[in-house]
N, C-alpha and C positions, 0 to 999 in steps of 0.2 A: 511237774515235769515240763520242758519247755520242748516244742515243735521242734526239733532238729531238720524239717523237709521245708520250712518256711523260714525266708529271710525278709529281717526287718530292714527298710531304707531309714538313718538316720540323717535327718538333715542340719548340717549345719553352715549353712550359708550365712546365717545372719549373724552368727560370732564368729568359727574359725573364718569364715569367706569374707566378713566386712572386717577383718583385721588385715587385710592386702592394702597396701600402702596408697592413699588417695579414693578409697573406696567407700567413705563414709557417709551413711545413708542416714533420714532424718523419722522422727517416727511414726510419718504417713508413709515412708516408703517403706520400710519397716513390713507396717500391715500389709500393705498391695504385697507384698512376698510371700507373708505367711500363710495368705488366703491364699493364694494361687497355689503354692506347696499343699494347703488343704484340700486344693482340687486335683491338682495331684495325687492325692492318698497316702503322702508319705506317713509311715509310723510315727516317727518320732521330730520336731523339731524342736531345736537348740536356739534360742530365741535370742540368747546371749551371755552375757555376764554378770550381772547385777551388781554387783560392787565398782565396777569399773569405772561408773560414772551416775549419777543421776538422770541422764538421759540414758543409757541405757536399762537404769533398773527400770525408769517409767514405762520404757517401750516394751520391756519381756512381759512387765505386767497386765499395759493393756491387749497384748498378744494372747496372753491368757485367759484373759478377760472374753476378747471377741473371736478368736479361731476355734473353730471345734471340730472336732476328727482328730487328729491326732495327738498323743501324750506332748506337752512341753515342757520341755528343759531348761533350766538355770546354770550355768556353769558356775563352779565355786573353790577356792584351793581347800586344802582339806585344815580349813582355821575356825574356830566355832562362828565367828564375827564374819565370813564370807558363806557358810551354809547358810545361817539366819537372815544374812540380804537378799539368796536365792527365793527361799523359800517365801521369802513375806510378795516376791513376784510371782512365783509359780502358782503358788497356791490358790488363784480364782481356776483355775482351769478344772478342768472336769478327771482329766488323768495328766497333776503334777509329777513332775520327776526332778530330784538333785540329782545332778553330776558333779563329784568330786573327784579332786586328783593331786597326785604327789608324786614326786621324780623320783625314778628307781634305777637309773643306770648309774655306776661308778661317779663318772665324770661331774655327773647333776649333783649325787649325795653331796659329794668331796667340795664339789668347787663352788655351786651356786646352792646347798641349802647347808652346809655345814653340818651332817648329821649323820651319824653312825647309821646301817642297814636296818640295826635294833631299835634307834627310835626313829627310823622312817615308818616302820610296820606299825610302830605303837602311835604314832599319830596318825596313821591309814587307819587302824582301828577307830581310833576315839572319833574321827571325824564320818566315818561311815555309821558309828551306835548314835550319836547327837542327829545324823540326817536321818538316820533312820523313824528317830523320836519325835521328828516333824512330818514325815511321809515317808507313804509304804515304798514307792520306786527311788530306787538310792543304784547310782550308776557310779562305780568307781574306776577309773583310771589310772595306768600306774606311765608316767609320762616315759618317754625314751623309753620303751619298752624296747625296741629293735635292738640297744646296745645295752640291755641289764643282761643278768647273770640269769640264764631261764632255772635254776634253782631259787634263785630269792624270787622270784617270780612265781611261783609253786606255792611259795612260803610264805608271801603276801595277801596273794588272790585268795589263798584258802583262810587268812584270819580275816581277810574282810566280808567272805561269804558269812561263815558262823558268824559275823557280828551285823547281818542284816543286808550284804547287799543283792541287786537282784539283779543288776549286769555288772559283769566284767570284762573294761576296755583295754584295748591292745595298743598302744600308738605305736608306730616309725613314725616317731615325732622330724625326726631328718630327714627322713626317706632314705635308709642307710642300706636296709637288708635289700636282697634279691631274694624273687619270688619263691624259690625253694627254702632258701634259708627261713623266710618269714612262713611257711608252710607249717616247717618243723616245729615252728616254735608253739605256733595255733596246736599243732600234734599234740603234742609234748604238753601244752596247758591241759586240752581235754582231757590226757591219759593218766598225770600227775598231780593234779587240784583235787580236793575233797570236798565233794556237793556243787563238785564244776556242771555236773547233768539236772541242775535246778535252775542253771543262771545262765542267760544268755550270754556267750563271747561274743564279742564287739570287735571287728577292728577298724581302724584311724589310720589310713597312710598317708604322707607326703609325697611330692612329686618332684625330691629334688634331681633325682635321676632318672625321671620321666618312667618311673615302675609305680606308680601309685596303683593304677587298675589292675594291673595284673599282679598285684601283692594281696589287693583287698581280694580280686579273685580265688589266688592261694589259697587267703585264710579262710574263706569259703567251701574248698573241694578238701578242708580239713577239720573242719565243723565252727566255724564262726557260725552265728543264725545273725547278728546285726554286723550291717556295715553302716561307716559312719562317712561322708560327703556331701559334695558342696552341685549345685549348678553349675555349670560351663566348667569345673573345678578351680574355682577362684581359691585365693586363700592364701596363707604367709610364705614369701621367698617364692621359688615355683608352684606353689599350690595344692591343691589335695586332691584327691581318688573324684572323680568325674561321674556324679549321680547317673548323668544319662547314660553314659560309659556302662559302669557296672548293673544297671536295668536290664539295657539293651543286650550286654551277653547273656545276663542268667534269661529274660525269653528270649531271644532272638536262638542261643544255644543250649534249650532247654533239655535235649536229648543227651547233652553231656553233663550238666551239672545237675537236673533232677530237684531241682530247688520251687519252689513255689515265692510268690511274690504278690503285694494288695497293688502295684502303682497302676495307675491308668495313665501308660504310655502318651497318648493320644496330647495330654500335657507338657509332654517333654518339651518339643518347641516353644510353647507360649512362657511355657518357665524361663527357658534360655531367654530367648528375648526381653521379657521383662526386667531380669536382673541381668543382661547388658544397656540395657537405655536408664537404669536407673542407680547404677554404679560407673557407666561412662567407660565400662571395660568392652572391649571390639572383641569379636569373639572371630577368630583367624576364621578366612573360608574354607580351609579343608579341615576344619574340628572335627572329628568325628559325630556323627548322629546330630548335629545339632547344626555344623558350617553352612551356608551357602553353597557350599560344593559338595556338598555332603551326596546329595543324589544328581548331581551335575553330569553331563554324559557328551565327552568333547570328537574324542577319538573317533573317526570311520566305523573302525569294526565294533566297537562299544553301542555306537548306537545304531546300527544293524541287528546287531545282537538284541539290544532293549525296544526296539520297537516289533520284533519276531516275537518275545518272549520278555517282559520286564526280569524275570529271574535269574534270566542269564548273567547282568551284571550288577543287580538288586538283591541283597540277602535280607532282605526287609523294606516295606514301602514307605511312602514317604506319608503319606497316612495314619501310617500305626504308632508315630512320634508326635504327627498333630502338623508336620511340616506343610506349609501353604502352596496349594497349585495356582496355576493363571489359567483358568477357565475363561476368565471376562478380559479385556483388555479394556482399561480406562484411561479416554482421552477426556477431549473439551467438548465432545460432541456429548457424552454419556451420561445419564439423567440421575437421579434420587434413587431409583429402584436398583441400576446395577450395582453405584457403591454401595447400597444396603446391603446386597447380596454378598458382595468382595467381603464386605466387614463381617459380614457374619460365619462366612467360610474362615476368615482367622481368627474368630473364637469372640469376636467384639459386637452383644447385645444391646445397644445406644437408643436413651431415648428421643424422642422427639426435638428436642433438644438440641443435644449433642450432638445429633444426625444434622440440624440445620449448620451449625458452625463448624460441623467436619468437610461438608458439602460444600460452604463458602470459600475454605479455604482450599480445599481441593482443585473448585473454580478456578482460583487464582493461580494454582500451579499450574494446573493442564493450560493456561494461557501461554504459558509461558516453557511448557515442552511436550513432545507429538504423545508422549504416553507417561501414564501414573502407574509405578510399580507399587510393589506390597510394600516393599521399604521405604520407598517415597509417605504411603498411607501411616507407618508406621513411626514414621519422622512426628507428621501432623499431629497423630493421634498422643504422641510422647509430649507434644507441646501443650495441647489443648487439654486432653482428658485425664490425663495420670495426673496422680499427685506432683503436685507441685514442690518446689522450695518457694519458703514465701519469698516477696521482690520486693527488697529494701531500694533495689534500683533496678529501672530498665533501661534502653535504649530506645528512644525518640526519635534519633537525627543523627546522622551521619556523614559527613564529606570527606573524601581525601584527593590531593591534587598530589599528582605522583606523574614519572616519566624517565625516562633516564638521563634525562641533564636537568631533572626539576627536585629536589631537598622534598622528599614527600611530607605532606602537612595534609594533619585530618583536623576537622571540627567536629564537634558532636554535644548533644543535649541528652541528658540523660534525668528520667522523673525520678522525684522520692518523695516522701512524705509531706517534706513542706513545701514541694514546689520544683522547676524544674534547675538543673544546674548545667550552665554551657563552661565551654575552654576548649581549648584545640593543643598543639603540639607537633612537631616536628619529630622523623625518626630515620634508622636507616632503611627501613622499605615502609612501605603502605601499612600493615599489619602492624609494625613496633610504636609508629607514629601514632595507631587508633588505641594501640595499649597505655600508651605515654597519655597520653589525651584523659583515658580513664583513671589511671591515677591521679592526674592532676587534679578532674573535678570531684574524685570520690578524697582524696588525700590519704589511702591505703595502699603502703609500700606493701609491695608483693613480689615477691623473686619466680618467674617463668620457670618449672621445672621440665615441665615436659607437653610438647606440642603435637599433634598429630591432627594433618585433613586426610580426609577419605570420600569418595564419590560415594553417594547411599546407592545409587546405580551404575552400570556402565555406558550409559548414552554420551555425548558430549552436552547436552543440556540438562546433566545430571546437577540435583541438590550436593551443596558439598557440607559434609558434617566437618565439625571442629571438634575434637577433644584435648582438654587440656589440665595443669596440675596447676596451682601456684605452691608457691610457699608464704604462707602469711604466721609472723610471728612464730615461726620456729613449727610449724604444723603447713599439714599439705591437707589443700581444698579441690575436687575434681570440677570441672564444668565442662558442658558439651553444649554446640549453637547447631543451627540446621539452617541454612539459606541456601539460593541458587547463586548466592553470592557469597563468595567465603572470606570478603573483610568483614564484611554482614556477620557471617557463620563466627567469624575470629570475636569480636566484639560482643557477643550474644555469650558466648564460650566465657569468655573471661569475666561477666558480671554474673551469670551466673556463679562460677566459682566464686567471687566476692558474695555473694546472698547466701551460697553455705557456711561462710565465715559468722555469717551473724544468726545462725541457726544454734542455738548450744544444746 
């Protein structure tokens, strides 16, 4: 019998949430997610796809291989030839799971798989007894679930239980339904499935009309025990059901849903973060649970209120997510021992080390403005300590002579393996001319999809980050730079994108 008062967190940020277009991580970043998600406590992560690629099949493997705590998943269609590439990943892990799936709404049968109701079910079978014949957790999925027929739905779910599986998934693969309707449907599953009170129901929403969370919540106050979600809710078109999201209500409003939960909150932040610096997706300041403004208090009467009583406009601390206070304020004057302290308040253990070349560069910035925020430290530390992409090229040198009655022309040097290569270029501002520059000396056509600066602070001697897309050969590459100088930041941005081009 399965816990109906305990819901499991499925994570899938590293498949559904790395298929958001520009998002694609390499397989040290990969790991830094999975372990952090492990310290999290999520139940279950979804590591990926296996078949989709060779690098990804490498990466769910070695995920499996080195995260432990929670079950890992494989995602697979339900084709014997895609179970058996899951499986041959999943399988080091301590508690393997297949996830397979097949499209059950009208529209999917008819238009994109060509196949009668009759042999959808009968390939949902045969593909659920074959996963099964590899490993005991076998999760099936019936895609477009929000627009199928909730009788063939009844009539699915119940042949793929008797044929061995042990969750069944609910998708609003579009995010179509509203939160009652997707209520009923989770109803309607419980009350009409045979051996549905042995297998956990899952549901998967979309966010294309911004009801992801409060669908998955639905299906929750209607007996779902797994929900399935991404960090920051990254993921295809608008995105998916918002992990920190659905935590945060089931405790923050435990006295209404009654649910129990393994996460340790205290993670949520470090999670977010992590997989915005390492996906180059900005996570909006008023996100819930996770923004920058999220516990921000601007209003008069707001913070009267919160300094008499934090409850007043606080229904949750900023604590209990893991979000980072400014106890210390760090300048140019401030020694080893307080940024030790600041780093270790946001969750970052460094050794000796790392501590030295955090420190230097630190140095350098506080020279260069009156205070060092968290996000300033968290730039540093995104450059220095995280995994890396490797660097087929950097950036050495750089000029640009610009004005407004001057044709801006940059020069710049850029290292790689055999040595260094200069050229310069003319553009129509500062910024195109140091792009044009880099093309010429890399000779890697690339089309600018999408450009975005942002202040990592609000000082005016704030660092300016750069995030950007190219297009290279029909595929889009992200990259993100960090300077107090943002042709600096611009140029940093854009070879980076080029270094994940040569990542396969």
């Amino acid at each position: 019998m399965v816990d109906k008062n305990r819901i499991k967190i499925f994570d899938t940020t590293l498949r559904d949430g790395e298929q958001s277009p520009g998002a694609s991580l390499n397989e040290d970043e990969k790991i830094e997610i999975a372990k952090q998600l492990a310290r999290l406590k999520v139940d279950v992560i979804e590591a990926g796809f296996p078949i989709a690629s060779p690098g990804d099949f490498e990466a769910v493997k070695r995920i499996a291989r080195e995260v432990k705590g929670p079950a890992i998943a494989g995602l697979a269609r339900a084709r014997k030839i895609d179970i058996e590439r899951a499986y041959e990943a999943v399988k080091y892990s301590d508690r393997p799971r297949i996830h397979t799936f097949i499209a059950t709404s009208p529209i999917h049968m008819e238009r994109k798989l060509g196949l009668t109701p009759d042999q959808v079910i009968e390939q949902a079978v045969e593909a659920v007894k074959f996963a099964k014949s590899l490993c005991n957790d076998v999760e099936f999925s019936a895609e477009d679930a929000g627009r199928s027929d909730p009788e063939f739905l009844y009539k699915i779910f119940t042949e793929v239980i008797k044929a061995g599986a042990t969750v069944i998934n609910v998708p609003d693969t579009v995010g179509y339904t509203q939160p009652e309707e997707f209520g009923a449907l989770i109803r309607g599953i419980r009350e009409n499935v045979e051996g549905v009170e042995n297998v956990d129901i899952s549901v998967h929403c979309h966010n294309d009309l911004g009801l992801a969370t409060a669908n998955s919540l639905a299906g929750v106050l209607n007996g779902a025990t797994q929900v399935e979600c991404t960090i920051n809710g990254i993921g295809e078109r608008a995105g998916n059901a918002s992990l920190e999201e659905i935590v945060m209500n089931l405790v923050t409003r435990k006295d209404y849903f009654q649910k129990e939960i393994g996460i340790d909150t205290t993670q949520l932040y470090p999670a977010s973060r992590l997989v915005s610096r390492l996906t180059g997706f900005v996570v909006q300041p008023n996100k819930a649970i996770v923004g920058a403004n999220a516990f921000a208090h601007e209003a008069g009467i707001h913070q009267d209120g919160v300094i008499k009583d934090k409850r007043t406009y606080e229904i949750m601390t900023p604590e209990s997510v893991g979000f980072p206070g400014t106890k210390l304020v760090l300048g140019k004057h401030s020694g080893r021992h307080a940024l030790y302290e600041r780093l270790k308040e946001l969750g970052y253990d460094l050794t000796n080390e790392q501590l030295n070349l955090i420190f230097s560069r630190f140095k350098e910035l506080a020279d260069k403005k009156k205070e060092v925020l968290v996000e300033d430290l968290e730039a540093i530390l995104t450059e220095e300590i995280l995994p890396k992409v490797p660097e087929k090229y950097s950036l050495e040198y750089f000029q640009v002579v610009t004005g407004s009655t001057t044709i801006p022309v940059a020069t710049l040097e850029i290292a790689e393996e055999n040595g260094l290569l200069r050229d310069a270029s003319i553009g129509n501002g500062p910024v195109d001319a140091v792009f044009k520059a880099i093309e010429r000396v890399t000779g890697i056509k690339a089309r600018l999809t999408n450009y975005v600066i942002k202040a990592i602070t609000g000082s005016k001697d704030a660092q300016g980050e750069v995030s950007l897309e190219l297009e290279i050969e029909g595929k889009s590459y992200s990259g993100k730079g960090v300077s107090t100088d943002i042709i600096e930041a611009s140029a940093k941005a854009y070879i980076n994108a080029l270094n994940r081009y040569f990542v396969k």
